[in-house]
C-alpha positions in Angstrom: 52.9 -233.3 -90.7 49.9 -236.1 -91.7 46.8 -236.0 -92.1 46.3 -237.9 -88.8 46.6 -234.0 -87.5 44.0 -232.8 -88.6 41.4 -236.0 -87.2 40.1 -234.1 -84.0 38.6 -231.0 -86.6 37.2 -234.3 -89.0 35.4 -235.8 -85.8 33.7 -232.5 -84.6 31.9 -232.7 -88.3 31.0 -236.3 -87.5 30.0 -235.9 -83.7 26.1 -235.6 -84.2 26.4 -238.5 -86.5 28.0 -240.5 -83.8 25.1 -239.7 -81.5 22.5 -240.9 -84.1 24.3 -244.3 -84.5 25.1 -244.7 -80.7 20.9 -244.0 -80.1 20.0 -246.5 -83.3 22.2 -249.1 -81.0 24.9 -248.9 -83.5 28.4 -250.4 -82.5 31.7 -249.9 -83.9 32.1 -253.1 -85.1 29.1 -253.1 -86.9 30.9 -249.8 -88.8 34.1 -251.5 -88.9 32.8 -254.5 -90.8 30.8 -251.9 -92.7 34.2 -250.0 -94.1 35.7 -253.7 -94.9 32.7 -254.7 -96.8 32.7 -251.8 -98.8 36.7 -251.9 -99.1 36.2 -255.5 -100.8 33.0 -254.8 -102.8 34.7 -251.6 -104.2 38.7 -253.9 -104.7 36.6 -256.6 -106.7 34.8 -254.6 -109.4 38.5 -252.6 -109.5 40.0 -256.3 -110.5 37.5 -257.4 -112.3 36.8 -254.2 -114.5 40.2 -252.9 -114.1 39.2 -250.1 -116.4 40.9 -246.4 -115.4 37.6 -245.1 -115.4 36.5 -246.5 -112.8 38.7 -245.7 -110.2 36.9 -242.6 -109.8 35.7 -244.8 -107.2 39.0 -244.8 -104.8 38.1 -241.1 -103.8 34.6 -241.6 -103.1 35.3 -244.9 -101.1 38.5 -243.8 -99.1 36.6 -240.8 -97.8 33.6 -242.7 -97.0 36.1 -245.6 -95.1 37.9 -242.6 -93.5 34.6 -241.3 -92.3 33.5 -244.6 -90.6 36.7 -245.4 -89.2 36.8 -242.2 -87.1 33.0 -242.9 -86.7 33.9 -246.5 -84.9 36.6 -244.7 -83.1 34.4 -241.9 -81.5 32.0 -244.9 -80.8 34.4 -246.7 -78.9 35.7 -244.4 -76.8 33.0 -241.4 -76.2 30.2 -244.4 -75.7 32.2 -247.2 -73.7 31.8 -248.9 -76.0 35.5 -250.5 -76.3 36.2 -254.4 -76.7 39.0 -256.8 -77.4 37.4 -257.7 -80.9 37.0 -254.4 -81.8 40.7 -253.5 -81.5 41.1 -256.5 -83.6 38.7 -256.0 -85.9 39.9 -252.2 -86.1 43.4 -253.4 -86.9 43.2 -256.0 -89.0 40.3 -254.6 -90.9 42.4 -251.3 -91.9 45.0 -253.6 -93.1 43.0 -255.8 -95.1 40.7 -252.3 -97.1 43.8 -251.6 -97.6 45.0 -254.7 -99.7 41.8 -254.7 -101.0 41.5 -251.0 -102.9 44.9 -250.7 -103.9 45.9 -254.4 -105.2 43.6 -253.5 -108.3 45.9 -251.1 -109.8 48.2 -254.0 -110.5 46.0 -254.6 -113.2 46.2 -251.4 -115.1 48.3 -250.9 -118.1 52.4 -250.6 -117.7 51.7 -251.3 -113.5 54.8 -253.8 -112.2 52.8 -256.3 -110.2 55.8 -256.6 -108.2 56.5 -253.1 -107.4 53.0 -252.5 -106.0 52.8 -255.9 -104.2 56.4 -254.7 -102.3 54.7 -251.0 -102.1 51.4 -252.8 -100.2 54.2 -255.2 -97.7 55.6 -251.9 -96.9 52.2 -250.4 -95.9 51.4 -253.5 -93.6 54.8 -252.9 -92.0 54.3 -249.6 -91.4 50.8 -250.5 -89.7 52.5 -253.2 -87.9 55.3 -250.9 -87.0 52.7 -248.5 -85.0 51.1 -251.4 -83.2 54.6 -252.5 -82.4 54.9 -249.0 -80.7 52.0 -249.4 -78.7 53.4 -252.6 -77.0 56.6 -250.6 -76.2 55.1 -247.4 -75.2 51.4 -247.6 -74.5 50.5 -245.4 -77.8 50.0 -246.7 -81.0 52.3 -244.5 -83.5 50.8 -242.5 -86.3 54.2 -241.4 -86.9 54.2 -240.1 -90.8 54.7 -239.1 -93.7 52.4 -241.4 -95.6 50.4 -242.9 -92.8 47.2 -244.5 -93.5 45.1 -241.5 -94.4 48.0 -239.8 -96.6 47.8 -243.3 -98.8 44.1 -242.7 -99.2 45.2 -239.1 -100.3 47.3 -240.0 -102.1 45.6 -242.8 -104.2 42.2 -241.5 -104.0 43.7 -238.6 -106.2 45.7 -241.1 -108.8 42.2 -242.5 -109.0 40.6 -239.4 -109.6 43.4 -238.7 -112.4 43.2 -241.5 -114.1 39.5 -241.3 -114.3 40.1 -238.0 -116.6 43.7 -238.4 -118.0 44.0 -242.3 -118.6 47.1 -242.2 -120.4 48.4 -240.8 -117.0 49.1 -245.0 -116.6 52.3 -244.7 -117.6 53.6 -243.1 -114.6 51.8 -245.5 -112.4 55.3 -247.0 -111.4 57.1 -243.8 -110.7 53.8 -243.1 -108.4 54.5 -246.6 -106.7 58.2 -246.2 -106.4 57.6 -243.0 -104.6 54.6 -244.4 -102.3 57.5 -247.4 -101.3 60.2 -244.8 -100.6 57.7 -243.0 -98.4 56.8 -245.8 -96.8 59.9 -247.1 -95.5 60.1 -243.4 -94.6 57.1 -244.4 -92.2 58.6 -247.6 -90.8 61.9 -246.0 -89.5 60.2 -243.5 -88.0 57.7 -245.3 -86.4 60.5 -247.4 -84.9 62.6 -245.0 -84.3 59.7 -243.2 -82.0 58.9 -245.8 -80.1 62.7 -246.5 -79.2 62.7 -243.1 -77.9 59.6 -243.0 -76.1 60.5 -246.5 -74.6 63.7 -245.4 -73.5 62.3 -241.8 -71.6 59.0 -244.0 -69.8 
């Protein structure tokens, strides 16, 4: 169970949204560069004010990103409006938000810089992993259980927490050591799926 399950309920809220944007000649890449600029504005005051009280901002952001990426989704698909870039842009622009809002909490107090740059490789792989499905079976794999929106769950609350309780910091690495685990989690079951799909198509 993910939160990927629940996207269809998340996109009926959004529909008549969708319909504005498509009518004000909107295109999902313009929303998909929208969610990385505000990924990147949002990561650089984190690192350079890398003050717990500020990450208050990780929920707020991660909803809105989660919000335009299902925006340039609907876009895409339910207004023809699909391209080659725009897959790209999709892929590579989830990737790179997501280097971009968590690499600041290497910079808070007792954070192991290593840990959490291991814990973000293993969140590319797992992304990598599902468009590795897709080449095997047709269907990218959202395959859990910490797929991309679970991590914004799940960090977007630690933000939240640490906002309030700031000496919460000193279980930031049990939190990343836990976020790795469920990660690799991730990667062996994305793999795994796609070998089994392969091998029934």
């Amino acid at each position: 169970m993910t939160l990927y399950q629940i996207k269809p309920a998340f996109q009926r809220l959004l529909r008549p949204m969708m319909f504005w944007l498509h009518k004000h000649h909107i295109t999902p890449n313009h929303i998909t560069l929208s969610a990385l600029a505000l990924s990147f504005i949002t990561g650089g005051i984190l690192a350079i004010f890398p003050d717990p009280g500020l990450f208050v901002l990780l929920p707020v952001v991660l909803f809105i990103r989660m919000a335009l990426n299902a925006l340039d989704g609907m876009l895409a698909r339910e207004c023809n409006q699909k391209t080659s870039l725009g897959a790209i842009l999709n892929e590579t622009g989830d990737v790179l938000s997501d280097v971009a809002l968590y690499l600041p909490f290497m910079l808070l107090p007792d954070s192991n810089a290593i840990l959490i740059l291991f814990m973000l490789f293993c969140a590319l792989m797992t992304e990598f992993c599902g468009v590795l499905a897709q080449t095997l079976t047709g269907n990218r794999s959202y395959t859990g259980p910490f797929g991309k929106s679970d991590r914004a769950l799940v960090f977007g609350a630690w933000g939240l927490a640490l906002t309030f309780w700031p000496s919460l910091v000193q279980w930031n690495n049990a939190l990343w050591g836990m976020a790795t685990l469920l990660l690799l989690w991730t990667v062996v079951n994305r793999c795994r799926s796609a070998i089994c799909q392969g091998e029934t198509t």
